[in-house]
C-alpha positions as CSV (number, residue, x, y, z in Angstrom):
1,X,44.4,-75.2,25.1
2,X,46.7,-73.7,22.6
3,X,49.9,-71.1,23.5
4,X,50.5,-68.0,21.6
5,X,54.3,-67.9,21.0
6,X,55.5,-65.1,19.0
7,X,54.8,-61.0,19.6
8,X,54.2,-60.9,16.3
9,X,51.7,-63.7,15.8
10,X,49.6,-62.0,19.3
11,X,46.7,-63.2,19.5
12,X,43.6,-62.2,18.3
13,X,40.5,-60.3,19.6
14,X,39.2,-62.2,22.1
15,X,41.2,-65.1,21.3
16,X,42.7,-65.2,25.0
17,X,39.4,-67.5,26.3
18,X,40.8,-70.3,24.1
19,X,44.3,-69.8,23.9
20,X,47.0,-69.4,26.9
21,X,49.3,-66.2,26.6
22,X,52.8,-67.1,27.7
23,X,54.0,-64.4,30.5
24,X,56.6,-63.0,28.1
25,X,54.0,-62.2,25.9
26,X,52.8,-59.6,27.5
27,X,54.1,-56.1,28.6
28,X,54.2,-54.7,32.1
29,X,54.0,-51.1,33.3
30,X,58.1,-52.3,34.7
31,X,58.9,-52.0,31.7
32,X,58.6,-48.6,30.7
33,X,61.6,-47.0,30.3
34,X,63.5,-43.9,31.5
35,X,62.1,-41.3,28.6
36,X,58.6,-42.9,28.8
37,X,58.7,-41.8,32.9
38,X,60.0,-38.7,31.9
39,X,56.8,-38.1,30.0
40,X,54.5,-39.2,32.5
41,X,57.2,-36.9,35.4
42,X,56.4,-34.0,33.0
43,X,52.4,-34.4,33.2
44,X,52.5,-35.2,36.5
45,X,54.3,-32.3,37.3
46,X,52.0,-29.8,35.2
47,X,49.1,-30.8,37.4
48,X,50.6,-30.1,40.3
49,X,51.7,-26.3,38.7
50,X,48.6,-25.5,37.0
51,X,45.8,-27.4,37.9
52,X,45.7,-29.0,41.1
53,X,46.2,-25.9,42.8
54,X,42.9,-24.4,40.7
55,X,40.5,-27.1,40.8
56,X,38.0,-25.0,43.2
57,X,38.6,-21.8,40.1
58,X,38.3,-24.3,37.3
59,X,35.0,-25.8,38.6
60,X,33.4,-22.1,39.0
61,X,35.0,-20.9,35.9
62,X,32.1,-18.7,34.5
63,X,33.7,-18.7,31.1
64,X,36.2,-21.0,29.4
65,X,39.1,-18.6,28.9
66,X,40.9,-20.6,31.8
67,X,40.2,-23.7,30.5
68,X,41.5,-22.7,27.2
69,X,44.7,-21.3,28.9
70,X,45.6,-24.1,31.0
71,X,45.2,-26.1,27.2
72,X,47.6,-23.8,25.6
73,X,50.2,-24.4,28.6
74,X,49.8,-27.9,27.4
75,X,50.6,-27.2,24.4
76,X,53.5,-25.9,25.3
77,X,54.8,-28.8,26.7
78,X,53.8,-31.1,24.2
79,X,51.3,-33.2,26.1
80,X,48.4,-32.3,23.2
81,X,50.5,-33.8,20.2
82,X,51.8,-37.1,21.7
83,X,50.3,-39.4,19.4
84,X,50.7,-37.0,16.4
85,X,53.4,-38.1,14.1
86,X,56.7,-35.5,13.5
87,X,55.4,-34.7,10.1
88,X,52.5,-33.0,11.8
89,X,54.4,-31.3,14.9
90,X,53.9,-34.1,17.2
91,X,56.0,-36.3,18.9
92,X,54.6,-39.8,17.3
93,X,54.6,-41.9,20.4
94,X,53.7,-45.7,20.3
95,X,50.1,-46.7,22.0
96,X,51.1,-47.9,25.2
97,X,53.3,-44.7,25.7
98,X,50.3,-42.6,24.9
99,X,47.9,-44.7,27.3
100,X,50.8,-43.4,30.0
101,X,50.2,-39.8,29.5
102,X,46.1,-40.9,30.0
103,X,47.2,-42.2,33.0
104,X,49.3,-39.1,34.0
105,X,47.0,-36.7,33.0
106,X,43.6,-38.9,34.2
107,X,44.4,-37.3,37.7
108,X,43.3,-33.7,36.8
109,X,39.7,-33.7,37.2
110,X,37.7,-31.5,34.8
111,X,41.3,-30.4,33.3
112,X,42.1,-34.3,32.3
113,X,38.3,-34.2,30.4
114,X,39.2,-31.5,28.2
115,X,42.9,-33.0,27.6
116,X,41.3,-36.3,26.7
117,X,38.6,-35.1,24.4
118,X,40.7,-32.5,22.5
119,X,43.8,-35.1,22.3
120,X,41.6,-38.5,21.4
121,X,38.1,-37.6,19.6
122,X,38.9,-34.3,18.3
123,X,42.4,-34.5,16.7
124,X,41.9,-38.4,15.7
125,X,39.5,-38.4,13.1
126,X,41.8,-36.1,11.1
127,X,44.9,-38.2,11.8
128,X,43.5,-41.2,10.8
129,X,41.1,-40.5,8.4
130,X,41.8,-36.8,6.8
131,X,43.4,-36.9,3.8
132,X,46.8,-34.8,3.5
133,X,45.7,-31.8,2.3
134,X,43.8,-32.0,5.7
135,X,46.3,-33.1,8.0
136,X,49.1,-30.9,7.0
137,X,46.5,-27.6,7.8
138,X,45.1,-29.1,10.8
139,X,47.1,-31.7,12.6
140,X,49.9,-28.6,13.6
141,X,47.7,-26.2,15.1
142,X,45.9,-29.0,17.1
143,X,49.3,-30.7,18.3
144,X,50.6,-27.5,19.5
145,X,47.1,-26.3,20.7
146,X,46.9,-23.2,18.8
147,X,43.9,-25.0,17.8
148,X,41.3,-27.0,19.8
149,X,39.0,-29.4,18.9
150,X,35.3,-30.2,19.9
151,X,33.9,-34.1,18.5
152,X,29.7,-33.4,17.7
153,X,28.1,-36.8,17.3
154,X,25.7,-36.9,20.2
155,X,22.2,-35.8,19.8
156,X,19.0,-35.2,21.9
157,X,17.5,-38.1,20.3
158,X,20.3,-40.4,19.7
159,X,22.4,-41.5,22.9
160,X,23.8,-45.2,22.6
161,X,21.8,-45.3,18.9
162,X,24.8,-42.8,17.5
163,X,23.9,-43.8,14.1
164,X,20.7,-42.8,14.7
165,X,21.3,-38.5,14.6
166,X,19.2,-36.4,12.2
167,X,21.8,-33.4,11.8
168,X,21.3,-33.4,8.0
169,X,24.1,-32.2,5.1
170,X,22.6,-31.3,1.8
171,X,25.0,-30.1,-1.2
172,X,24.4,-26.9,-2.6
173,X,23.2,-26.1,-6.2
174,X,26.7,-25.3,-7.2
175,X,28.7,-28.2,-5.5
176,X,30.9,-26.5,-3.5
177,X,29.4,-26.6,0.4
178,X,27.0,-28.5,1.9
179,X,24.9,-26.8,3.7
180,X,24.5,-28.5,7.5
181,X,21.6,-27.9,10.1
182,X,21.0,-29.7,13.0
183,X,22.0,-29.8,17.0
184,X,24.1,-31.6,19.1
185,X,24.4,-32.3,22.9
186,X,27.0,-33.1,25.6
187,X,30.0,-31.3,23.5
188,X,32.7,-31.2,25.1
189,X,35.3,-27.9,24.9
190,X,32.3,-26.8,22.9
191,X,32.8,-23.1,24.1
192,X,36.6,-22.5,23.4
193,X,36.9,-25.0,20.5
194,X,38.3,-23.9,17.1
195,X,37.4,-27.2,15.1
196,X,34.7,-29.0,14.9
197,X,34.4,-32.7,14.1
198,X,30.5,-33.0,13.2
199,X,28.4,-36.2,11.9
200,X,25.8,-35.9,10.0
201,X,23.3,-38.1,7.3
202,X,23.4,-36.4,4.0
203,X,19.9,-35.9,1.9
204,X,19.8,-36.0,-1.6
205,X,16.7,-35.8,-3.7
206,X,14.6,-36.2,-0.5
207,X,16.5,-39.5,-0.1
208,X,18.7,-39.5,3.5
209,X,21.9,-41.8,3.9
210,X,21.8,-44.9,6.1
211,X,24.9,-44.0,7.7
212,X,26.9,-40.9,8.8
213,X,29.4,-38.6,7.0
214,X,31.9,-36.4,9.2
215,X,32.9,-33.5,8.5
216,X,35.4,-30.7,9.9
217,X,33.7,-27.5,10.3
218,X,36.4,-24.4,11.2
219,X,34.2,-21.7,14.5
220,X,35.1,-19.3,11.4
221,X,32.1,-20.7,9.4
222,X,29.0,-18.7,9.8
223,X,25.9,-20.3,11.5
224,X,27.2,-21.9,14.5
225,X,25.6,-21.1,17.8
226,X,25.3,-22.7,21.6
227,X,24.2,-22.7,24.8
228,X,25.6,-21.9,27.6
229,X,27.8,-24.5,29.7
230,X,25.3,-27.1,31.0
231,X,25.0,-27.7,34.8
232,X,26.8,-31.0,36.1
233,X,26.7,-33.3,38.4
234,X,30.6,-33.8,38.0
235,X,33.6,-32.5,36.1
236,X,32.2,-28.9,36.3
237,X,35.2,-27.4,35.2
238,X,34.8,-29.3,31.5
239,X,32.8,-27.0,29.2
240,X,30.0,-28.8,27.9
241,X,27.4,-27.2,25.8
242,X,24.8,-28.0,23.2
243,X,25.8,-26.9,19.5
244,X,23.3,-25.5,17.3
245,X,24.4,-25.4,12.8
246,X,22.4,-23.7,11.3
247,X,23.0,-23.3,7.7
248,X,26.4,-23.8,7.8
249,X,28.2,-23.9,4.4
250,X,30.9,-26.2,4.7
251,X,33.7,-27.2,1.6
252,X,32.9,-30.0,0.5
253,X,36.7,-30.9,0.8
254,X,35.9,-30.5,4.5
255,X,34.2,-33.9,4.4
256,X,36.5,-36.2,6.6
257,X,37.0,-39.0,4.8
258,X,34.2,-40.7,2.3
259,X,30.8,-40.3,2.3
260,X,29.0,-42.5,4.6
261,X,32.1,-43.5,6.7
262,X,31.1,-41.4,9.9
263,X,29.8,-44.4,11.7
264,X,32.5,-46.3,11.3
265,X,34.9,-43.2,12.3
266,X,32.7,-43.1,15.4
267,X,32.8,-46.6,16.1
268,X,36.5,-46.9,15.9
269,X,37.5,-43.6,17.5
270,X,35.5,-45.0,20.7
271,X,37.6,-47.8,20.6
272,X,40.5,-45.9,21.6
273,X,38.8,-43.8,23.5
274,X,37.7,-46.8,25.7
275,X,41.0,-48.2,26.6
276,X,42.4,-44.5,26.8
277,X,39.4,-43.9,29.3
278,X,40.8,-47.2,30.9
279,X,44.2,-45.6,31.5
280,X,42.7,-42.1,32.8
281,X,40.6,-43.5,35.7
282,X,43.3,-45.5,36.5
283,X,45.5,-41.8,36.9
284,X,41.9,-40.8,38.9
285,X,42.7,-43.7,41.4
286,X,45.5,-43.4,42.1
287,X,45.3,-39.8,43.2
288,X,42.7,-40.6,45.5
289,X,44.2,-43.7,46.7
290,X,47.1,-41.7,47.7
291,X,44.8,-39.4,49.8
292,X,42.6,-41.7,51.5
293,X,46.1,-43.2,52.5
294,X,47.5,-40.1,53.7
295,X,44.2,-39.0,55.2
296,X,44.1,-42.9,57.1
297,X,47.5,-42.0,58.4
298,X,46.6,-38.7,59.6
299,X,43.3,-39.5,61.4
300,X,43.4,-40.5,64.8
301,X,40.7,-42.3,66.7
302,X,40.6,-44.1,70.2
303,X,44.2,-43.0,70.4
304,X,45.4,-44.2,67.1
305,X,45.5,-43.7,63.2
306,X,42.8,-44.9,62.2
307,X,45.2,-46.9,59.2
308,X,46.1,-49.6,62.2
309,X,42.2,-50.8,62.3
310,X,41.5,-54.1,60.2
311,X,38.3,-52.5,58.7
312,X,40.2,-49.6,57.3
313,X,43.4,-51.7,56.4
314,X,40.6,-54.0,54.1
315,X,39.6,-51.3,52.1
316,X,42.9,-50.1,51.6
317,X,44.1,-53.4,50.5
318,X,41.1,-53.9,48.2
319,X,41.4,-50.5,46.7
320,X,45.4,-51.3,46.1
321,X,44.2,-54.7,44.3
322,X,41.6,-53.3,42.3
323,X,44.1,-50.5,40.6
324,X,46.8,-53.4,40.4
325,X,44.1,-55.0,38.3
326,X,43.2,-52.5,35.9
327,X,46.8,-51.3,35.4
328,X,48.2,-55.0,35.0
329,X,45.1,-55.4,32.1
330,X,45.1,-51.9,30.4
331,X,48.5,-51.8,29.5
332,X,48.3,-55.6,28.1
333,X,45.5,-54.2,25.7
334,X,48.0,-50.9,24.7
335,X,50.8,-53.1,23.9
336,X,49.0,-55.5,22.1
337,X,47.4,-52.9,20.0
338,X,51.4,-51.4,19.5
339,X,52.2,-55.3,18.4
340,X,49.4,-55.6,16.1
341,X,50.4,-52.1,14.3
342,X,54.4,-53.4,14.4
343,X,53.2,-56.8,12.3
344,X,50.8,-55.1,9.7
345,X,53.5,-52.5,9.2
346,X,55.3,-55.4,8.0
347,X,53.1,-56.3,5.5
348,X,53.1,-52.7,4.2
349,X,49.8,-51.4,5.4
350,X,50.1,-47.8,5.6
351,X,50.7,-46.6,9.7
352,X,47.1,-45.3,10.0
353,X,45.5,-48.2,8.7
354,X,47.8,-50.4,10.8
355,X,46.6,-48.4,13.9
356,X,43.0,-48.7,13.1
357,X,43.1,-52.3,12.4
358,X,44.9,-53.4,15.6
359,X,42.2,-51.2,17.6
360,X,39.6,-52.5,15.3
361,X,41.4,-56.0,16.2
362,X,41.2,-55.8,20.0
363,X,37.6,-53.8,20.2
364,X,36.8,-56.2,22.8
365,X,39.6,-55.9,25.0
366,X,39.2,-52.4,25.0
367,X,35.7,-52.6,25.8
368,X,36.7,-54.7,28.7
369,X,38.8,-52.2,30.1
370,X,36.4,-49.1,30.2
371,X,34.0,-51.3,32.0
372,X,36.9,-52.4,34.3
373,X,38.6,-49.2,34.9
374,X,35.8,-46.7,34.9
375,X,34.0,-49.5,37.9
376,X,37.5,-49.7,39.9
377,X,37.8,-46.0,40.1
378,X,33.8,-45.4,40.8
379,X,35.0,-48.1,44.0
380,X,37.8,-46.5,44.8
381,X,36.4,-43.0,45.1
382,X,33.3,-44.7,47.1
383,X,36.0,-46.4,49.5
384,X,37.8,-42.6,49.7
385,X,34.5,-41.2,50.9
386,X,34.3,-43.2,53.8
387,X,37.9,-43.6,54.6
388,X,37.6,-40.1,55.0
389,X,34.2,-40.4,57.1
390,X,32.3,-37.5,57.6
391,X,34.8,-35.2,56.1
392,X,34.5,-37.7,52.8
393,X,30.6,-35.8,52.8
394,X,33.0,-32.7,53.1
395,X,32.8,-30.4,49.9
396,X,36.0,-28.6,51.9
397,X,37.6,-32.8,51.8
398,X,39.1,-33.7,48.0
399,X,36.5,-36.8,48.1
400,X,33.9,-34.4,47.5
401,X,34.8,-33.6,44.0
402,X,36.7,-36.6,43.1
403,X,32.9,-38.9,43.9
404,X,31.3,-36.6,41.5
405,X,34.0,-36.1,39.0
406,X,34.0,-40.1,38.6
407,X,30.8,-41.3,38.0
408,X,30.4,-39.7,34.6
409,X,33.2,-42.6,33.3
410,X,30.4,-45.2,33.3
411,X,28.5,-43.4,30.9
412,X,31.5,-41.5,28.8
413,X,32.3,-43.4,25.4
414,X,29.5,-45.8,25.5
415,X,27.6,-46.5,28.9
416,X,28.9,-49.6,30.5
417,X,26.2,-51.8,30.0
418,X,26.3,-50.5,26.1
419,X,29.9,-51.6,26.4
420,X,29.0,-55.3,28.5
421,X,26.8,-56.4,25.6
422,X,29.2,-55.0,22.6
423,X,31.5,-57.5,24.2
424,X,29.3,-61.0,24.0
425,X,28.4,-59.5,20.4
426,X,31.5,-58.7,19.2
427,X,32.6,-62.4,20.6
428,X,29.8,-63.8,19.0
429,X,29.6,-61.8,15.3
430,X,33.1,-63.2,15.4
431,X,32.6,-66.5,15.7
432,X,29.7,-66.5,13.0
433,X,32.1,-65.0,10.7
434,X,34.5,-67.8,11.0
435,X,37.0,-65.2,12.7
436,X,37.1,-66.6,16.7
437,X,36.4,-70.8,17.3
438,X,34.8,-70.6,20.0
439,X,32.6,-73.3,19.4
440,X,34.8,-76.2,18.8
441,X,36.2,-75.5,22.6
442,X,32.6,-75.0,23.9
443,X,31.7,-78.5,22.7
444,X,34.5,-79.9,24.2
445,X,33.8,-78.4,27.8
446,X,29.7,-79.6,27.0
447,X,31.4,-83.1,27.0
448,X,33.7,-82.8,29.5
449,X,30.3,-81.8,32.2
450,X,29.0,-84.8,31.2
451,X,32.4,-86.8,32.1
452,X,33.8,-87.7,36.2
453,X,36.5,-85.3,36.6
454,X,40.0,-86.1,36.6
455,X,40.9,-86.0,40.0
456,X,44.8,-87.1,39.4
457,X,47.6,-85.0,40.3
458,X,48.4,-82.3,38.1
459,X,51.9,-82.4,37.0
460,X,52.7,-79.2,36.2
461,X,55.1,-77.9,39.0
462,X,55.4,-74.9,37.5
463,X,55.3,-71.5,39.5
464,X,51.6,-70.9,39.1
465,X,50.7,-74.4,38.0
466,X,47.6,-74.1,40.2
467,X,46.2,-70.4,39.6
468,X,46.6,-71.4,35.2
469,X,44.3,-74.2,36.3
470,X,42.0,-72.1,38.1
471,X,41.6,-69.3,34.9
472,X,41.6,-71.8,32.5
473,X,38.6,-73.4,34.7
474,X,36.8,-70.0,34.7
475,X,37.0,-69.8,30.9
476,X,35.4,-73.2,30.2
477,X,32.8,-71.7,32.6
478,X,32.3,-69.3,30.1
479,X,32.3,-71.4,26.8
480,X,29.8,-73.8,29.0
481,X,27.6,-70.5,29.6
482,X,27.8,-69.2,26.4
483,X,27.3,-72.1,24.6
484,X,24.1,-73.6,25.9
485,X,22.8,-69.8,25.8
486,X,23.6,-69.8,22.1
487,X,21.3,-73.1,21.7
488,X,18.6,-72.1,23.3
489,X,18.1,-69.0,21.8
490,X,19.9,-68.7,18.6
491,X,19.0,-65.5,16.9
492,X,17.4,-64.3,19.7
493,X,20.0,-63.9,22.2
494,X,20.4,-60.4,21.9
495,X,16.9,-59.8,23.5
496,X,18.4,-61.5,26.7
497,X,20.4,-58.6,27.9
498,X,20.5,-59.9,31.3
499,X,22.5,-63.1,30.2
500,X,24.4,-61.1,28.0
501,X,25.7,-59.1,31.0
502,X,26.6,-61.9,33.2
503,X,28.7,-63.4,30.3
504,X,29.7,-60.0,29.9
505,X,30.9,-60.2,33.6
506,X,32.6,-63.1,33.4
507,X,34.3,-62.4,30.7
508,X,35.8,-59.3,32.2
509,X,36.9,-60.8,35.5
510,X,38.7,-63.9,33.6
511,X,40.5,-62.1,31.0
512,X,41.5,-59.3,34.1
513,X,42.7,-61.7,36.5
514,X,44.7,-63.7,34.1
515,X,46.4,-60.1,33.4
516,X,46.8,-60.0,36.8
517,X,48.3,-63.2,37.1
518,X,50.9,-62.9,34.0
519,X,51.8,-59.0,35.5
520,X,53.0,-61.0,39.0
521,X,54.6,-64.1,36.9
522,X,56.9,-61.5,34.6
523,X,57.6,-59.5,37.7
524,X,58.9,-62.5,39.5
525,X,60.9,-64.1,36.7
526,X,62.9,-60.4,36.3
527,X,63.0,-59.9,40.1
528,X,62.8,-63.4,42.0
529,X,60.0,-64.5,44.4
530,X,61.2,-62.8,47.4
531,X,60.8,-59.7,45.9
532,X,57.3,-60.5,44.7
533,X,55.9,-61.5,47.6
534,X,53.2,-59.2,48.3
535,X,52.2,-59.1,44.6
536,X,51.5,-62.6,45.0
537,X,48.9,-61.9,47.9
538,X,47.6,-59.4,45.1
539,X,47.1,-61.9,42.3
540,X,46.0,-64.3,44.9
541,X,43.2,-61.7,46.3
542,X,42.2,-60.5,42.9
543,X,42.1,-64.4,41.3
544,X,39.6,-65.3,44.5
545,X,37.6,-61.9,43.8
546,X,37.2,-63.3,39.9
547,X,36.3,-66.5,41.1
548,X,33.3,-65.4,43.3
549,X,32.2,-62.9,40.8
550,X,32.5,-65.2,38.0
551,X,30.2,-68.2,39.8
552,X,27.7,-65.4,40.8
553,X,27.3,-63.8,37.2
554,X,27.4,-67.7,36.2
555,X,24.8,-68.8,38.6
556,X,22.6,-65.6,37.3
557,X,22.9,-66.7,33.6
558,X,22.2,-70.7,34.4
559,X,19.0,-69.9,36.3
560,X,17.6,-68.0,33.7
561,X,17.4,-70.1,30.7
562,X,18.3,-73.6,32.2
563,X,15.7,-76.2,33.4
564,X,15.2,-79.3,34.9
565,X,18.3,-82.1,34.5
566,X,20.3,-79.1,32.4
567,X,19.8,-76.5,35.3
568,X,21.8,-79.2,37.2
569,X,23.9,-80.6,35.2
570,X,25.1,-76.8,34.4
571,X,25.2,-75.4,38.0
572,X,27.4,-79.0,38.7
573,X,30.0,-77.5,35.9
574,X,29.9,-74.1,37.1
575,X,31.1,-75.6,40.7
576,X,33.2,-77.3,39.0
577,X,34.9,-74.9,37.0
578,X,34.6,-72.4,40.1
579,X,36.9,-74.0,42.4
580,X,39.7,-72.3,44.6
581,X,42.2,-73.4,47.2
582,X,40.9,-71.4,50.3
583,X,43.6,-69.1,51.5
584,X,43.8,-66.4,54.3
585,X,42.7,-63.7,52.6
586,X,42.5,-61.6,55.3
587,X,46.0,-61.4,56.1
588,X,47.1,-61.4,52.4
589,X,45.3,-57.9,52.6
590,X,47.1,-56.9,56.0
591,X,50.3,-57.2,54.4
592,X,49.6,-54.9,51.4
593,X,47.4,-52.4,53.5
594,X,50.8,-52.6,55.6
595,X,52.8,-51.8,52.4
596,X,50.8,-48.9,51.7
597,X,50.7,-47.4,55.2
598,X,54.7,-47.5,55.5
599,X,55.1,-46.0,52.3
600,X,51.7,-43.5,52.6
601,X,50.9,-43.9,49.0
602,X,50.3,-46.4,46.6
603,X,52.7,-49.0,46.3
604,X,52.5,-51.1,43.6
């Protein structure tokens, strides 16, 4: 298996199941300097001013002037144009110092919704795709927040199917508007927004375009209406309305880029807002990590905190590990994006190209982290409830809000099992296209089932030596997987959504735990290994938790396609590539839930 050497020559999308990523590859959130903290101090701090103390008034908020107010003391500080360049009023930060602020802001509940939509799919689309005429009126008012922004695309009829909307855009007799009508659904900062980012198919001479055109419609223009907030399950305090234009006459040098681009806008705004979503429910876990600590602390049962009982100290560990894992992954994916954008800069690509192309570059990745990180916190939060027991069923107990609040990140920016099978076919478009090899290696593992396994010593003495083995096992048990599958049913394969979700699955867990794995090999080769040692037992629990799911999701996709002497010749080079030295697992997680009950909070 080839290395990847150089920053500059990272990897591609998906490349990592066939190529090894040195540890100094890869950046690691100890590596963020003294200004980037700074940044994340300063959001960290304005939640704990202005919206922590509020989240009970935010969530009844019968209006959205307090929404709106806590947006403008954002803006204030800054935290709305991070990733807006100076030109515009912003502060131009890099990718992985943007995904911080997520992180730092993803603890605000309802508040961290409206941040994230105004911040990623409302001021985006003009930064990267608005011409200058557009950005220099725009891009300003949104960075300081004079100005907020609402993203339209969803419709009653089109979920998942985006491309699929009916909001129509006919040009007027004499050229100069089109003239929009149509509804949209799910908008958030709908009621308080002062720009409008709406997709729609443009009809001319009863002829409607294939594909969607944005456009940026000002509250000013006359013939937009909309509901009131709807009722949520979660994130009550985000204002969320459907959006009715009707006969809105819009410039036609309001249309955001060219005609018949909106789906690809769409399509690559969600890819940042996927990894960004990453980073905020990572923020989200921690904040509850912290309390069910605190709370485990606190309790006392049968004479003692309830934090000295094994079951408790379990779920504390395997809370800790699951955050570890996300955070170790998420901010690989932000600096390899950052990397991407330094080396096409090179090459003279303008910066907003360069930034499109390194998201559009590691799509997959970032799909793999909104399916991570939304699933860690959604565990996390479950685990806080019942830490917490029966105050977790508590509405007066923070797990109350912070259960409900969650579960929405498994359906924002493209539901998750939308998200497992854009992964397999984005892996697999790839590979068609000549882009990805994936089949040469895939081959090679079909040959190497058939073959008695090298059983000699492995001479690699390297720190690690063993665990390398072990991922580079589990991604031959994903060529092996997605190989045969691609045989047997060629074009077809896209019908077999169940297969597609446990490569999906696998996928995920081997290109996590190797994050995980590279995180604790960079720690210890700036620190030492005494100083690593419980991030060891962390790698070690996570790589074991990879393992298992990995040979279940395998197992799952064998048995339904495989037959006869191929079922068992398969399920022989699943064990096979599933194997793990046995460890005590149960006392690796002692010593981290010990970790985090010395130092009541999160540790790592």
């Amino acid at each position: 298996m080839a290395v990847a050497e150089d920053k500059n020559t990272s990897i591609k999308g998906g490349e990592f199941l066939i190529k090894e990523t040195p540890a100094s590859q890869i950046f690691i959130p100890e590596e963020f300097n003294e200004e980037q903290k700074m940044i994340a101090d300063t959001c960290r701090d304005f939640l704990k001013a202005e919206v922590w103390p509020r989240l009970d008034e935010i969530d009844q908020a019968k209006s959205p002037e307090l929404m709106a107010s806590l947006m403008d003391k954002a803006g204030e500080l800054g935290l709305l144009g991070t990733v807006v360049p100076e030109a515009y009023g912003g502060f131009g930060m890099d990718f992985n110092t943007s995904m911080l602020v997520a992180e730092a802001t993803g603890a605000g509940n309802s508040f961290s919704v409206a941040l994230s939509a105004h911040t990623g799919i409302g001021t985006l689309p003009i930064l990267y795709y608005g011409n200058e005429e557009q950005k220099q009126k725009y891009l300003p008012q949104l960075a300081s927040g004079a100005w907020k922004a609402a993203y339209c695309l969803t419709e009653p009829d089109s979920g998942s199917d985006a491309n699929s909307g009916k909001t129509k855009a006919i040009l007027t007799a004499d050229g100069k508007h089109y003239n929009i009508n149509g509804q949209k659904m799910w908008i958030t900062n709908g009621g308080f927004a002062d720009v409008f980012i709406v997709f729609a198919k443009i009809e001319e001479n009863g002829q409607t375009d294939k594909n969607l055109t944005a456009f940026i419609l000002d509250k000013t223009i006359s013939g937009i209406t909309m509901n009131e907030p709807e009722h949520k399950m979660g994130i009550k305090g985000s204002d969320t309305r459907q959006i009715f234009f009707n006969d809105c006459l819009v410039p036609v040098e309001n249309m955001l880029s060219e005609r018949g681009n909106g789906f690809k806008i769409a399509v690559n705004i969600l890819n940042i807002g996927r990894i960004k979503l990453a980073a905020a429910a990572l923020g989200g876990s921690k904040r509850v990590a912290q309390q069910a600590i605190n709370y485990a602390n606190e309790r006392k049962q049968f004479g003692t905190s309830i934090a000295n009982f094994g079951a408790i100290k379990h779920k504390l560990a395997e809370i800790a590990v699951g955050m570890f894992a996300t955070e170790s992954a998420a901010y690989r994916v932000g600096q390899g994006i950052d990397d991407i954008t330094v080396g096409l800069l090179q090459t003279g690509m303008p910066e907003a190209e360069a930034k499109l192309k390194a998201l559009e570059e590691l799509a997959i990745e970032c799909a793999i982290m909104k399916v991570h990180g939304s699933e860690v916190l959604d565990f996390v939060v479950d685990e806080g409830v019942q830490i917490y027991g029966g105050m977790g069923f508590s509405a007066d107990a923070p797990m109350d809000r912070a259960y409900r609040d969650s579960r929405i990140n498994r359906i924002f920016e493209g539901t998750n099992e939308i998200n497992r099978l854009l992964v397999i076919d984005m892996l697999l478009k790839r590979t068609m296209k000549g882009q990805l090899d994936l089949m040469t290696p895939a081959m090679a593992v079909g040959k190497e089932i058939m073959s008695i396994p090298d059983f000699s010593a492995d001479e690699d003495d390297s720190i690690f030596a063993a665990e390398k083995k072990v991922i580079k096992n589990l991604k031959k048990a994903v060529l092996m997987i997605a190989g045969a599958a691609v045989q047997k049913f060629m074009m077809k394969l896209s019908d077999e959504q169940e297969i597609i979700m446990n490569l999906a699955d696998m996928v995920i867990e081997t290109y996590v735990a190797e994050s995980v794995l590279l995180r604790v090999e960079k720690r210890i080769g700036l620190s030492g290994e005494e100083a690593n040692t419980l991030y060891k037992d962390i790698a070690n629990i996570y790589l074991n938790r990879a393992v298992e799911k990995t040979n279940n999701a395998g197992r799952a996709a064998i048995t339904s396609f495989a037959e006869s002497d191929e079922l068992r010749v398969m399920l022989m080079g699943l064990k096979r590539f599933t194997k793990i030295e046995p460890s005590n697992l149960k006392e690796a997680r002692r010593r981290i839930a010990d970790e985090l009950i010395a130092k009541n909070d999160y540790a790592f």
